[in-house]
C-alpha positions in Angstrom: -129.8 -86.2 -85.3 -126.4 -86.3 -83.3 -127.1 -82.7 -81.8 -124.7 -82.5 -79.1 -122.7 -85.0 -80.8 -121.6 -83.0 -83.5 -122.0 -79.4 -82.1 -119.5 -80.6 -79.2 -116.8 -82.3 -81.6 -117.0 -79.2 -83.5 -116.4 -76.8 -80.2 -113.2 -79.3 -79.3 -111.4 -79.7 -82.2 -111.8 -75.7 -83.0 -111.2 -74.0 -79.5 -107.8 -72.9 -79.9 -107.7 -71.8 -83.7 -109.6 -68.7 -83.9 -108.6 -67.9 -88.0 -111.7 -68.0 -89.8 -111.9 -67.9 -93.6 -114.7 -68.9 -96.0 -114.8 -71.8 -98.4 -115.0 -70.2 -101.0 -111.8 -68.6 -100.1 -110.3 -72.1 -99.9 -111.3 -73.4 -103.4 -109.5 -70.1 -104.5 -106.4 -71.2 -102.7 -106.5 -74.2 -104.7 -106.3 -76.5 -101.2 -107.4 -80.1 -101.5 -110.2 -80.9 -99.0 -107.8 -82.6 -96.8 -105.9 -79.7 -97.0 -108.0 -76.9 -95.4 -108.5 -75.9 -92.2 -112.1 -76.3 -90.5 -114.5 -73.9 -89.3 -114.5 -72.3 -85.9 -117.0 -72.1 -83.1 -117.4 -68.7 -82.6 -120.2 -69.0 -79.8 -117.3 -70.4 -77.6 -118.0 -72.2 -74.6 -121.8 -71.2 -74.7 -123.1 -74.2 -76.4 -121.1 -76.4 -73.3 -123.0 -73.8 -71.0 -126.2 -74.2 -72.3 -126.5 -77.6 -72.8 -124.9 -78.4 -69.3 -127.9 -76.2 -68.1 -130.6 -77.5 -70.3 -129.4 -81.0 -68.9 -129.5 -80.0 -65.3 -133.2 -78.0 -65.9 -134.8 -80.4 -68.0 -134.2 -83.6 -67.0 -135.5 -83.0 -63.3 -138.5 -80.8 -64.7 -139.8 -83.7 -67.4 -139.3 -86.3 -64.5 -141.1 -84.0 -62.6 -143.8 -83.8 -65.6 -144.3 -87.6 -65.9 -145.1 -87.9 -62.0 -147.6 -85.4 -62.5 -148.9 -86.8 -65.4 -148.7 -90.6 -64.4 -151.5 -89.3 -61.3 -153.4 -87.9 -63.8 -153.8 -90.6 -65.6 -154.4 -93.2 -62.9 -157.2 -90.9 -61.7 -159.1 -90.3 -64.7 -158.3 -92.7 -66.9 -157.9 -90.8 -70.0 -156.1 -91.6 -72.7 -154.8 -87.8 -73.1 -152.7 -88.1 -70.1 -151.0 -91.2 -71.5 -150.5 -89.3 -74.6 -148.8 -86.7 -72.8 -147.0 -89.5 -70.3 -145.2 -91.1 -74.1 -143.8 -86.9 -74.9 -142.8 -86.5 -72.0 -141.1 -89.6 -71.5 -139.6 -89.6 -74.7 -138.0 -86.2 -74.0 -136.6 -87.4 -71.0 -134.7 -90.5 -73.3 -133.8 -87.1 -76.0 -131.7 -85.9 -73.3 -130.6 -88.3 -71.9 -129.3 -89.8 -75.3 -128.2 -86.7 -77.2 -127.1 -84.1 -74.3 -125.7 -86.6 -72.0 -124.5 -89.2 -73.8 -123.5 -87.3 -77.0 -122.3 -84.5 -75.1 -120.7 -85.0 -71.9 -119.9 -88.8 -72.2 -118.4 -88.8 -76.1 -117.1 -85.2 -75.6 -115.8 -84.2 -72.3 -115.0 -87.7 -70.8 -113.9 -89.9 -73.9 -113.0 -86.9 -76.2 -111.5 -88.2 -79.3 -110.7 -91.7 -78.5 -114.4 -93.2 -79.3 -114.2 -96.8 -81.5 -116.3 -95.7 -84.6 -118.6 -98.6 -83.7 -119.8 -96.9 -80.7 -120.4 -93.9 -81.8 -122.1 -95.0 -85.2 -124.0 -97.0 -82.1 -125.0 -93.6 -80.6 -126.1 -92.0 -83.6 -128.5 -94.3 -84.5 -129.6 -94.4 -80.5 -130.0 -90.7 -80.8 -132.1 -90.4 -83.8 -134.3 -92.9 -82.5 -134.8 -90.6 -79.1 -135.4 -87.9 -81.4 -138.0 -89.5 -83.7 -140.0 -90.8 -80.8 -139.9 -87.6 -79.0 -141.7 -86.1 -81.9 -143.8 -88.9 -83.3 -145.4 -89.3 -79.3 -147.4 -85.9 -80.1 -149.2 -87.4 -83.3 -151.5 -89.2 -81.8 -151.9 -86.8 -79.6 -153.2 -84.9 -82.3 -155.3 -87.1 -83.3 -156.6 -88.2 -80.3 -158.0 -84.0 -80.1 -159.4 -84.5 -83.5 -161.4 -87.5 -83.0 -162.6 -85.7 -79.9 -163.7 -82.7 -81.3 -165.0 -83.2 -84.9 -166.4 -87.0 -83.9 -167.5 -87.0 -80.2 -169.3 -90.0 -80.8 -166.6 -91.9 -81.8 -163.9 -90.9 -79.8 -166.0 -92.3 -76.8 -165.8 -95.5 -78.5 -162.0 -95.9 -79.4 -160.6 -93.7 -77.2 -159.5 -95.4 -73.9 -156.2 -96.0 -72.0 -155.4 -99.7 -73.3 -155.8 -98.8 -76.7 -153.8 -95.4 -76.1 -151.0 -97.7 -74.3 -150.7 -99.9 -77.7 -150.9 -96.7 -79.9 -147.8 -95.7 -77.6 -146.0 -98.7 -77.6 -146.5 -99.2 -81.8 -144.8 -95.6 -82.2 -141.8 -96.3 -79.9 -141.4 -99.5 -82.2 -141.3 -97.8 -85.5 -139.2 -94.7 -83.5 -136.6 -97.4 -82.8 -136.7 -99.1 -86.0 -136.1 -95.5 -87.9 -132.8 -94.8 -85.9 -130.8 -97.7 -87.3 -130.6 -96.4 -91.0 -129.0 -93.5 -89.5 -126.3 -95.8 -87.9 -124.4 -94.4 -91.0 -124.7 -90.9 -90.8 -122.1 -88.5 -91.9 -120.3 -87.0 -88.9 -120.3 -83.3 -90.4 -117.6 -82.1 -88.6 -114.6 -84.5 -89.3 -115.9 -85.3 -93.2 -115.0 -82.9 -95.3 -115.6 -84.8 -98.4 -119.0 -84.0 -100.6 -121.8 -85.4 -99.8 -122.3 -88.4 -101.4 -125.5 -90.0 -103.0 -126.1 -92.0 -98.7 -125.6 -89.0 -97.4 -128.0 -86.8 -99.2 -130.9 -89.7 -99.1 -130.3 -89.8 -95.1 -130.4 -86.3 -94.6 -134.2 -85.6 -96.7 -135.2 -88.6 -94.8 -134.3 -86.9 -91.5 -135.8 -83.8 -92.1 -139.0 -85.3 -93.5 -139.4 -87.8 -90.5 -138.6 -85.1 -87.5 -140.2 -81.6 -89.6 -142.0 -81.7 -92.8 -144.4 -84.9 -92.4 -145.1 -84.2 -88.8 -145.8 -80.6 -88.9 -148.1 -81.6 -92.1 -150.1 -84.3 -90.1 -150.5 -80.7 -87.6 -151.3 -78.5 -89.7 -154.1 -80.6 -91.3 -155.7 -81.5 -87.8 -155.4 -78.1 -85.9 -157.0 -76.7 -89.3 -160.1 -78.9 -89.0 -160.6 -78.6 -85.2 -160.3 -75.0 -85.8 -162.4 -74.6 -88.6 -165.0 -77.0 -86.8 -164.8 -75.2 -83.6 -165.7 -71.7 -85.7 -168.5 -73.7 -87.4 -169.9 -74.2 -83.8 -169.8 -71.1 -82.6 -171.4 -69.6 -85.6 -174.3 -72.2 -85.7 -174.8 -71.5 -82.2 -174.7 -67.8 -82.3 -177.3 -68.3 -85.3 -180.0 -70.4 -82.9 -179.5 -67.6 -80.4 -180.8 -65.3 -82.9 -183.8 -67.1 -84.5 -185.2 -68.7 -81.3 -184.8 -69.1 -77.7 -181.6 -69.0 -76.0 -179.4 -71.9 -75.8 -176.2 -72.9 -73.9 -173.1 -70.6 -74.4 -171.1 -71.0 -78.0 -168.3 -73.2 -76.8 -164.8 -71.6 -76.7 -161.5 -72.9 -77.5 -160.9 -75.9 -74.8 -157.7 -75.7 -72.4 -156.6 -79.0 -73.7 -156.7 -77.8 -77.8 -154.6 -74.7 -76.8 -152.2 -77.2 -75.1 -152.0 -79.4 -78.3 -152.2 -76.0 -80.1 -149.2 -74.9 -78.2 -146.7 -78.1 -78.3 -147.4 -78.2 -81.7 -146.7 -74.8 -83.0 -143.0 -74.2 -80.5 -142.1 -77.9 -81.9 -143.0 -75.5 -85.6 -140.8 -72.6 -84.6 -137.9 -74.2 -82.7 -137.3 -76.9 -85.3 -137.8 -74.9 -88.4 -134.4 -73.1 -88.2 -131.7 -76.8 -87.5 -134.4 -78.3 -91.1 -133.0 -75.1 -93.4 -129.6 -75.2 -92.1 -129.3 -79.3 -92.5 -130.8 -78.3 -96.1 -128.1 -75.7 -96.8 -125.5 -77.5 -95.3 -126.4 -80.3 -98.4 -126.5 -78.4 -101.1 -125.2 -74.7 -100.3 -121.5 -75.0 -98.3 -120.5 -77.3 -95.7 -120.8 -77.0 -91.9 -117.3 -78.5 -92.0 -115.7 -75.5 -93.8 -118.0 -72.0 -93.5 -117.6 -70.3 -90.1 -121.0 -69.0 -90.5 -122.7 -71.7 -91.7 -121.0 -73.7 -88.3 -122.2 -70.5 -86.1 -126.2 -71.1 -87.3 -126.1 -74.6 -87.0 -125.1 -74.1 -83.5 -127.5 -72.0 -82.6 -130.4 -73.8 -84.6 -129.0 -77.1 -82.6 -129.6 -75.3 -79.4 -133.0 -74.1 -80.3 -134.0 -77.7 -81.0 -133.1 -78.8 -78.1 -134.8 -76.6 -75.8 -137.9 -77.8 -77.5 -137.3 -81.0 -74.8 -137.6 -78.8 -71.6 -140.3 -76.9 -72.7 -143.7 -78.5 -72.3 -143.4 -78.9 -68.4 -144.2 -74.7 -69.2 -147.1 -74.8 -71.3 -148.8 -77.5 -69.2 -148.9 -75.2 -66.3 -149.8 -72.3 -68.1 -152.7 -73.9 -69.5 -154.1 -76.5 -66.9 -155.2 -76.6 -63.9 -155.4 -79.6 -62.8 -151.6 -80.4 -64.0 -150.4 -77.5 -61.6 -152.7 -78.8 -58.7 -150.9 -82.6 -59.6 -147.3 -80.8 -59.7 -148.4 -79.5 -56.1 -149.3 -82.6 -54.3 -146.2 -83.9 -55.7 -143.9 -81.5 -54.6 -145.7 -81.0 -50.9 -145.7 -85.1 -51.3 -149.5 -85.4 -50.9 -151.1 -88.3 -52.3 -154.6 -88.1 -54.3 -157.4 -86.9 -52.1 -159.8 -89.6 -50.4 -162.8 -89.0 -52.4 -160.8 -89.7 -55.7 -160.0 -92.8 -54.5 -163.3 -93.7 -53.4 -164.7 -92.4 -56.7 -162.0 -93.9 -59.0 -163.9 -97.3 -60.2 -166.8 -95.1 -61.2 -166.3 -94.0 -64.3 -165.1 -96.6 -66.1 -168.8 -98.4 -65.5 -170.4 -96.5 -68.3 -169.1 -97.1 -71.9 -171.8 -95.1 -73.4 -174.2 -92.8 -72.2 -177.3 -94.0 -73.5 -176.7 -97.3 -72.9 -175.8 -96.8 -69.3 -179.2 -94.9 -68.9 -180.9 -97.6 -70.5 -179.7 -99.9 -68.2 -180.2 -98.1 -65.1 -184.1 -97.2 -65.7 -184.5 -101.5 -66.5 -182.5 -102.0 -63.7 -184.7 -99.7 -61.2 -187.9 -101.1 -62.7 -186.7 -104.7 -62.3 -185.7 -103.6 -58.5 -189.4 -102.4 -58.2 -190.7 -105.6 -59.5 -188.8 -107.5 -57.0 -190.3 -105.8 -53.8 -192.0 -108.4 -52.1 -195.3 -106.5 -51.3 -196.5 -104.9 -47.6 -198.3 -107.3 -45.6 -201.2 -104.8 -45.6 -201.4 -105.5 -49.0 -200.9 -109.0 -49.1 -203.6 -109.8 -46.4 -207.4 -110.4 -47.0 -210.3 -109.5 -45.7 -211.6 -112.3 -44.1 
């Protein structure tokens, strides 16, 4: 997706010519498709406005974010926090790659006289952001799933190396899906049909960065739901037929943080998906005024989707907003966390740790060299 690449051509080429007509208009007129003139930004300079400010707010914030996070994750050693780390930082290179390169640098600084190489170059670079901005919160999700429905086994597989190689085999495949899109139709100096390429590239964008992800969600946050329901009612069933037991277990902060990423990422990206779809098959961004005017808007709503976790994570934890306070007062982590830090990676498993301490107490007791009282004779 070349967001601010193509909203920002569109906003520069149309800023003086204020005529809008439809396409259908056109093909009345009997005009070639050389012929016609292009559609007009009627938002203005807004979208230069916004993005300058989602730029100046965002990148600062999700730098911000990954301090926090980076802490967080060097204290506990969890593999969530790496999880989050990979979105994060993969927001950050979104951006960086498609607000400031795509934007400022293409647009306001080199305007019109990019070689096509580059900018083909930049495309791909900026779908690859894109991809890997989304992709990062898949294993995420998976990572709460595992957790919830198979406790067990997410003590088992779940552990910062492995989460660092999950990370670093998503990036890989991010980067590798950006370079088909190294010939992706510029929609706002083509004004020719769509051709068979074109058509193929756009599904497979909207099925990498909407419809397959937000399946792969939709399936997990269903079962971790629907398990998390089955809890509370099997619980709420014991406390009825026999003694009570511990409380039914709510909804945990970190689910309604996966819960949360997941279902903005829904709702901001849902509306740029139907107007790439319409734009195929319906009329052309290129020519329809109001067609250019949503996918504008839908652009800037998918973009915000990059600033917006630094939100939820304080709204939801605590000890995120206590991390984003000892790095803004520049406090390092307190003295009993660092004393404490090797001590929970010594147990892998609980029973087995247990195990090992009772053998280990009972072998200390059977080491004890006796009391001399004991030891001596009676003579």
């Amino acid at each position: 997706m070349a967001v601010a690449q193509e909203v920002d051509r569109g906003i520069t080429k149309v800023m003086t010519d204020w005529s809008n007509v439809t396409a259908s208009g056109h093909q009345d007129l009997g005009l070639k498709p050389e012929e016609l003139p292009k559609s007009k930004c009627v938002l203005g300079f807004i979208p230069v406005i916004y993005y300058s400010i989602l730029l100046c707010v965002g990148v600062p914030v999700n730098i911000l974010t990954a301090v926090a996070l980076s802490r967080l994750a060097s204290r506990t050693k969890k593999a969530l926090y790496y999880y989050l780390l990979a979105v994060t930082g993969s927001d950050i290179l979104s951006q960086l790659f498609i607000i400031f390169v795509g934007f400022l640098l293409e647009t306001a600084v080199f305007h019109r006289d990019v070689p096509v190489l580059l900018l083909h170059s930049v495309s791909a670079a900026e779908f690859a952001a894109n991809h890997a901005s989304i992709w990062s919160t898949v294993p995420l999700t998976v990572d709460r799933y595992v957790a919830l429905c198979h406790p067990l086994l997410h003590r088992q597989i779940s552990y910062p190396a492995r989460a660092r190689k999950i990370i670093a085999v998503v990036l890989g495949l991010s980067l590798v899906s950006g370079v088909p899109f190294f010939w992706w139709s510029d929609m706002w100096r083509n004004s020719d049909p769509p051709t068979a390429l074109d058509t193929a590239l756009v599904w497979t964008h909207v099925t990498i960065i909407y419809f397959l992800p937000c399946s792969i969600f939709f399936v997990l946050n269903s079962l971790i739901i629907h398990t998390l329901r089955v809890r509370k009612t099997q619980q709420r069933c014991q406390e009825d037929s026999g003694p009570k037991s511990a409380p039914p277990r709510r909804l945990g902060k970190t689910t309604a943080m996966l819960l949360a990423i997941t279902s903005v990422f829904s709702v901001l990206w849902a509306p740029r998906t139907v107007v790439v779809i319409y734009h195929l098959y319906v009329s052309s961004v290129h020519r329809d005024w109001r067609v250019h005017l949503a996918y504008d808007l839908s652009n800037m709503l998918a973009m915000l989707n990059t600033a917006v976790n630094f939100f939820l994570y304080c709204f939801v934890s605590k000890p995120f907003r206590g991390a984003v306070r000892d790095v803004l007062l520049l406090r390092g982590p307190p003295l009993y966390m660092r004393r404490t830090l090797p001590h929970p990676q010594a147990p892998t498993n609980a029973s087995i740790s247990s195990l090992y301490s009772g053998n280990n107490k009972r072998s200390q007791q059977d080491s004890i060299p006796l009391s001399p009282r004991r030891t001596r004779k009676p003579s």
